[in-house]
C-alpha positions as CSV (number, residue, x, y, z in Angstrom):
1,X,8.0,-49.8,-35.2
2,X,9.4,-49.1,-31.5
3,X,11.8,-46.2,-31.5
4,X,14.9,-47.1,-29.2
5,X,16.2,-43.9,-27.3
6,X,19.6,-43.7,-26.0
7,X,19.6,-40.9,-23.6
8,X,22.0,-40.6,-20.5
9,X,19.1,-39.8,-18.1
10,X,16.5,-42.1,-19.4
11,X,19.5,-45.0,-18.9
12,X,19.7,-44.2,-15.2
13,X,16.2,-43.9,-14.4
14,X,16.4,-47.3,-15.5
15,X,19.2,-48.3,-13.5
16,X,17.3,-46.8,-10.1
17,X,14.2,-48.8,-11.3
18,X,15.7,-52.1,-11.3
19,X,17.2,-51.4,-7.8
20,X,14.9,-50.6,-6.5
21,X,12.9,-53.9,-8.0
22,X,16.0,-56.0,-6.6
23,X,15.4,-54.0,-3.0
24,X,11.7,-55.0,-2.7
25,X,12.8,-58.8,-3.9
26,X,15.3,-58.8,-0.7
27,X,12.5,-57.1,1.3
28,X,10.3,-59.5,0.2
29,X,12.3,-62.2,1.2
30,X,12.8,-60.6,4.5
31,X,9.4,-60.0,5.2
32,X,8.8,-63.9,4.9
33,X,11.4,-64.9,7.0
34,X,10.2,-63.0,10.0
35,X,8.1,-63.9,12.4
36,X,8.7,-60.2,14.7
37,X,5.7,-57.8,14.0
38,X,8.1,-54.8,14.8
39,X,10.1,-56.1,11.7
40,X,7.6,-57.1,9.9
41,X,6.5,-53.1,9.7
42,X,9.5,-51.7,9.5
43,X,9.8,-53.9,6.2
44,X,6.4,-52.7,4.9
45,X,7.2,-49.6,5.8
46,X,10.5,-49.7,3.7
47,X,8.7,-51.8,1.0
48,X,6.1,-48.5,0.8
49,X,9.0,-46.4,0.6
50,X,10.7,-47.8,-2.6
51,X,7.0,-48.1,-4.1
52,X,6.6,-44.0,-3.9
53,X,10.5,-44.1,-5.4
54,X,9.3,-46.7,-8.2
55,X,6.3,-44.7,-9.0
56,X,8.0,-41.0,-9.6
57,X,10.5,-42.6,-11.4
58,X,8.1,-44.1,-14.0
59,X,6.6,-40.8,-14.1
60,X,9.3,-38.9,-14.8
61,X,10.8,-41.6,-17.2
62,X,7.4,-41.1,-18.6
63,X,7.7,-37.6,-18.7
64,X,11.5,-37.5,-20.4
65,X,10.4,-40.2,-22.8
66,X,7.7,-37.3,-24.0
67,X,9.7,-34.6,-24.2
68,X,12.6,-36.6,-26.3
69,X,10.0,-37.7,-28.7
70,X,8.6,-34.0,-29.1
71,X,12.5,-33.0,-29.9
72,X,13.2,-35.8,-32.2
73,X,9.9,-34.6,-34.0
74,X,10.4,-30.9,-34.2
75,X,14.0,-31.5,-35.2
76,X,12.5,-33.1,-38.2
């Protein structure tokens, strides 16, 4: 049984992690494209950047998630 949250927070940390999955597919793309090695590691460099982004997201999506399960339970 999957419990579905609706929580205002959770809904935007969800909203930053698919931009930031549609920024590294145009980065991606970008990175193909170019044949400059100055570009090519500013990309990776950007690409890096959105990956730390990506990853504290998930953690504190993680971390939310947690908590709201720990209300729901001790409200019960």
């Amino acid at each position: 049984m999957s419990i579905i949250m609706k929580d205002p927070y959770l809904d935007e940390l969800k909203n930053d992690f698919n931009k930031y999955s549609n920024d590294l597919k145009k980065l991606k793309k970008k990175l193909l494209k170019t044949d400059s090695q100055q570009d090519q590691e500013k990309i990776i460099s950007k690409i890096d950047k959105i990956a730390k982004e990506m990853e504290k997201n998930q953690k504190q999506s993680t971390k939310v998630t947690k908590s709201r399960i720990k209300e729901r339970r001790l409200k019960k």
